[in-house]
Structure formats: C-alpha cells, structure tokens
C-alpha positions in Angstrom: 174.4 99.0 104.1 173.4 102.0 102.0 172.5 100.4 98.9 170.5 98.0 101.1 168.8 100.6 102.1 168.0 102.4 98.9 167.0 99.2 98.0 164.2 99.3 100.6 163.2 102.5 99.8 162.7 101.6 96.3 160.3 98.5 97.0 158.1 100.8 99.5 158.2 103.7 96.7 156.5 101.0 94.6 154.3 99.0 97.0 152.7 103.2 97.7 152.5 103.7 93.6 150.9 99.7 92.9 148.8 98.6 95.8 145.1 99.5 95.7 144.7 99.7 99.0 147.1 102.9 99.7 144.6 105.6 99.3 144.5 108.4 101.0 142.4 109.3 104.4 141.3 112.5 105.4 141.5 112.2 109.5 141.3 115.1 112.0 144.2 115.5 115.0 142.2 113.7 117.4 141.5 110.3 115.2 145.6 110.5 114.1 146.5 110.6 117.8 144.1 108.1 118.3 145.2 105.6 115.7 148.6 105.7 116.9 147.7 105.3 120.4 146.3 101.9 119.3 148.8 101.1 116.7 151.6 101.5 119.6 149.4 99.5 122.0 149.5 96.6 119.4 153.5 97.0 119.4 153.3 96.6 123.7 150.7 94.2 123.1 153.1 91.9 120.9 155.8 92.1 123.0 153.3 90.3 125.9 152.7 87.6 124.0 154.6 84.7 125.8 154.1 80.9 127.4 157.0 80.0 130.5 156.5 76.3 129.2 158.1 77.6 126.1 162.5 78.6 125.1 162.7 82.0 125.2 163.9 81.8 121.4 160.7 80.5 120.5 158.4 83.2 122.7 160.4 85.7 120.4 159.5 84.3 117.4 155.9 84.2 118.9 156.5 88.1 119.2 157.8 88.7 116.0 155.2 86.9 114.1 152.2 88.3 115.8 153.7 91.8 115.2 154.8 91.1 111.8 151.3 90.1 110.4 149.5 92.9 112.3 151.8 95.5 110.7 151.5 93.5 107.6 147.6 93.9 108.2 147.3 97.7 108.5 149.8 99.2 106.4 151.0 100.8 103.9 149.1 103.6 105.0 148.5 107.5 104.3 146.5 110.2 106.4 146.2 113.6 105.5 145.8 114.9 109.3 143.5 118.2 109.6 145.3 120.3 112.4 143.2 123.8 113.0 145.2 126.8 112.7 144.4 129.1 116.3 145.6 132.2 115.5 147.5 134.5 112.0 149.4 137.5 112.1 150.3 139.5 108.9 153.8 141.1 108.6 155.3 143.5 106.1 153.8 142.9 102.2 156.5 142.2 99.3 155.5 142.2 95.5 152.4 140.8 96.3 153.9 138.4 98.8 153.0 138.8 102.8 154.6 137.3 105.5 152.7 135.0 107.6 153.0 133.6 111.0 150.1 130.6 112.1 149.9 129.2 115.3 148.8 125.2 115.9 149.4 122.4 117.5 150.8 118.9 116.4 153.4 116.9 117.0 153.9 112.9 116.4 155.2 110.8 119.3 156.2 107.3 118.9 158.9 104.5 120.7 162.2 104.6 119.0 162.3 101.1 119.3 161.0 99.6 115.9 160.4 103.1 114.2 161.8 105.7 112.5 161.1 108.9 110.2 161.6 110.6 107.2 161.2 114.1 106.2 160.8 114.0 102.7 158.9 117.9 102.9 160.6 120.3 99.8 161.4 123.4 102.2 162.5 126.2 99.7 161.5 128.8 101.6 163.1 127.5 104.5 159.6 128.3 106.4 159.2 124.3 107.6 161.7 122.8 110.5 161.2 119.0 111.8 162.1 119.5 115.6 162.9 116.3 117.3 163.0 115.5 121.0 163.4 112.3 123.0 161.9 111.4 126.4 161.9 108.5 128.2 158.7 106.5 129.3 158.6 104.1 132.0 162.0 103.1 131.1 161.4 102.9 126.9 162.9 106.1 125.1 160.1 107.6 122.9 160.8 110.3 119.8 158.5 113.6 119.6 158.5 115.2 116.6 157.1 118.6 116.3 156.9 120.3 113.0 157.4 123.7 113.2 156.4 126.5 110.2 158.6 130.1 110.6 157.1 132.8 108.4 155.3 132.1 105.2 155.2 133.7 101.7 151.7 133.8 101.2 150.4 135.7 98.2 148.7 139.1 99.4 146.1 138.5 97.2 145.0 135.4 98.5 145.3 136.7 102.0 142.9 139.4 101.9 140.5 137.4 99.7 140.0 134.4 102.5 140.7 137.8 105.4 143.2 134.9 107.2 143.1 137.0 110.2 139.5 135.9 110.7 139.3 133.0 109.0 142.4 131.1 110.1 141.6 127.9 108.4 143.8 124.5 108.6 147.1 122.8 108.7 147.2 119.6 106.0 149.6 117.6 106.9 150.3 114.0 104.1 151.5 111.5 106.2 152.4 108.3 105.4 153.2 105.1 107.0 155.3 102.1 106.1 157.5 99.3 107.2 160.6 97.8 106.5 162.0 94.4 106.9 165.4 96.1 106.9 166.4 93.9 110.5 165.9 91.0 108.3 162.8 88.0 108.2 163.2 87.0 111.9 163.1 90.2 113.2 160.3 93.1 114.3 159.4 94.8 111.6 159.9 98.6 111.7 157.7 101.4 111.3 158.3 104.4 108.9 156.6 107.7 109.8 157.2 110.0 106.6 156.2 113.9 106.4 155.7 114.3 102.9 153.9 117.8 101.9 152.0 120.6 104.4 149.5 122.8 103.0 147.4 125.7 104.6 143.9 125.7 103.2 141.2 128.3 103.8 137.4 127.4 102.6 138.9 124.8 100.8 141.0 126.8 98.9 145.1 126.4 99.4 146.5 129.5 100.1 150.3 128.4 100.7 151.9 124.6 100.6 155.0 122.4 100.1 154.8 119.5 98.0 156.9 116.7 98.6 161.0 116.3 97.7 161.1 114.8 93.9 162.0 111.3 93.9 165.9 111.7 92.8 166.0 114.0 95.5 164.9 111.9 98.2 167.4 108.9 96.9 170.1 111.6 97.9 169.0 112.9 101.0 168.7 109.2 102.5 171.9 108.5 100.7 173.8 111.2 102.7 172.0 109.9 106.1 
C-alpha cells in the first residue's frame, strides 16, 4: 500500500511540474471560501445524480463518472489565498531578530469523505501548527483545518522598516489542489488539499516565510504516515 502510494505522489509531483495549465492564482479569503463552497456542492451534486428505472450499480457508476470528469475538469489546481493580518505585537529583540505574534483568520473546511490533506510546510522554527478538528454536518463528518502561526523570528530590521505594528500587511498562504485515483478506476476520485509554504508580506515586500518541505523530504514524511 505504501509504495502505491508514493507512486501516486510521484505522478501528481509531475502532472504540477508538466501541465501548462497549473499556474498559480492569486485569490483573496472570500473567493477561496467561495470556490470550495461550489467545488463541494458539485461533490453533493454528484452524489444526486440517479434514475429508480436504473440497478443501483449502475446509478453509482453514473455518480462516479460525473464526479470523475468534473474533478478531471478543474484540477490540478494552486491558489495563493490573501488572508489580512488584524493585528502585530512585538516581543523582546535578539541579534537583530524580534519576536512576532500576528493575529488572522483562516481555516479550510471540507467532507472527509473523498478528501484528504497534506502538510508539506518546512516548520524550522517550529512557529507553524496544522490544527485539525472534525464536526459533523447533517449526518456527513466534515475536517477543519486551522493553521495556526506561534511567534515569529522576523528580522528587526525589516520590522521597523515596514513599522508592522501599523502596517500589519498579509498572510500568503500556497495552496494546492489535486486528486488521486488511489480507490482505483471505478471509484470517486479523491481530493488532495496540500499547504505548501506561508509567507507574511508587507507593501509587497516578504518580511518572514516558510517554503515548502524539499522533495526527499516529503517522500519521507508520507512514507512514515
């Protein structure tokens, strides 16, 4: 099952590096929460699709394709969501390095039925946490993820020259969005939600980040899960 699934990974690494149509969109909060609203609805939509005249093997085939080529459609995708940061506070200052604390608001909420995530963020600092919660929704469980940020090294330099107290700037989260016929042809294809690097930018100007995980590292992280 594992090298199955490192297989998988490996063909989605190279349909993101090959295909001309993964580029990247700039999208604020709103318009992310608003394309998965619809992208979900199209899931609920699929599962509708039915005729009583008809076996109930054959209705889920009817399901499966219409999902299939929708998801087929629309992805492989990648959004760099804009999420404003509402308020700074500067703590005690280190060789040149301050310590940060942003408040914001984001979180991604999906079904867990047909998706899954990655966090494929490098966290050396150890500043970044994934939080996960489940709830349930008119009888379907649904994932929340909330990614969190502790304090950050930013450089003291940079901090005074943007004055981040005032101008508190955004959150850039890379996102990106895949599937995987994991569950085999006949089957609903699922739905890979990836974090993949954060970055705080002020005036345009980055004043803290973390890139994504180098590829060997991420072959070993979803190794050992």
């Amino acid at each position: 099952m594992k090298s199955s699934y490192i297989l998988v990974y490996i063909i989605l690494h190279f349909i993101t590096v090959i295909s001309p149509a993964y580029s990247q969109e700039n999208i604020n909060r709103e318009d992310f929460y608003s394309f998965l609203e619809d992208y979900i609805g199209n899931l609920h939509s699929a599962n509708m699709v039915g005729d009583s005249s008809l076996s109930p093997q054959t209705n889920l085939e009817l399901r499966v394709r219409k999902w299939n080529d929708y998801i087929s459609a629309v992805l492989p995708a990648r959004y760099l969501v804009v999420v404003p940061v509402e308020e700074v506070s500067v703590g005690r200052e280190k060789y040149n390095r301050s310590e940060v604390q942003i408040d914001y608001s984001f979180q991604v909420k999906f079904p867990q039925l047909n998706f899954r995530f990655e966090n494929n963020v490098s966290n050396p600092e150890g500043s970044f946490k994934l939080d996960k919660h489940q709830e349930e929704v008119e009888g379907s469980k649904w994932i929340i993820l909330i990614p969190r940020l502790q304090k950050l090294l930013v450089q003291s330099n940079l901090a005074r020259k943007f004055d981040i107290l005032r101008n508190h700037g955004n959150l850039l989260f890379k996102i990106q969005l895949n599937y995987s016929r994991e569950g085999g042809w006949t089957h609903f294809y699922h739905t890979v939600i990836t974090f993949n690097s954060i970055r705080w930018e002020v005036d345009n100007e980055t004043v803290w980040q973390l890139e994504s995980l180098p590829f060997n590292e991420i072959m070993l992280h979803n190794k050992k899960d």
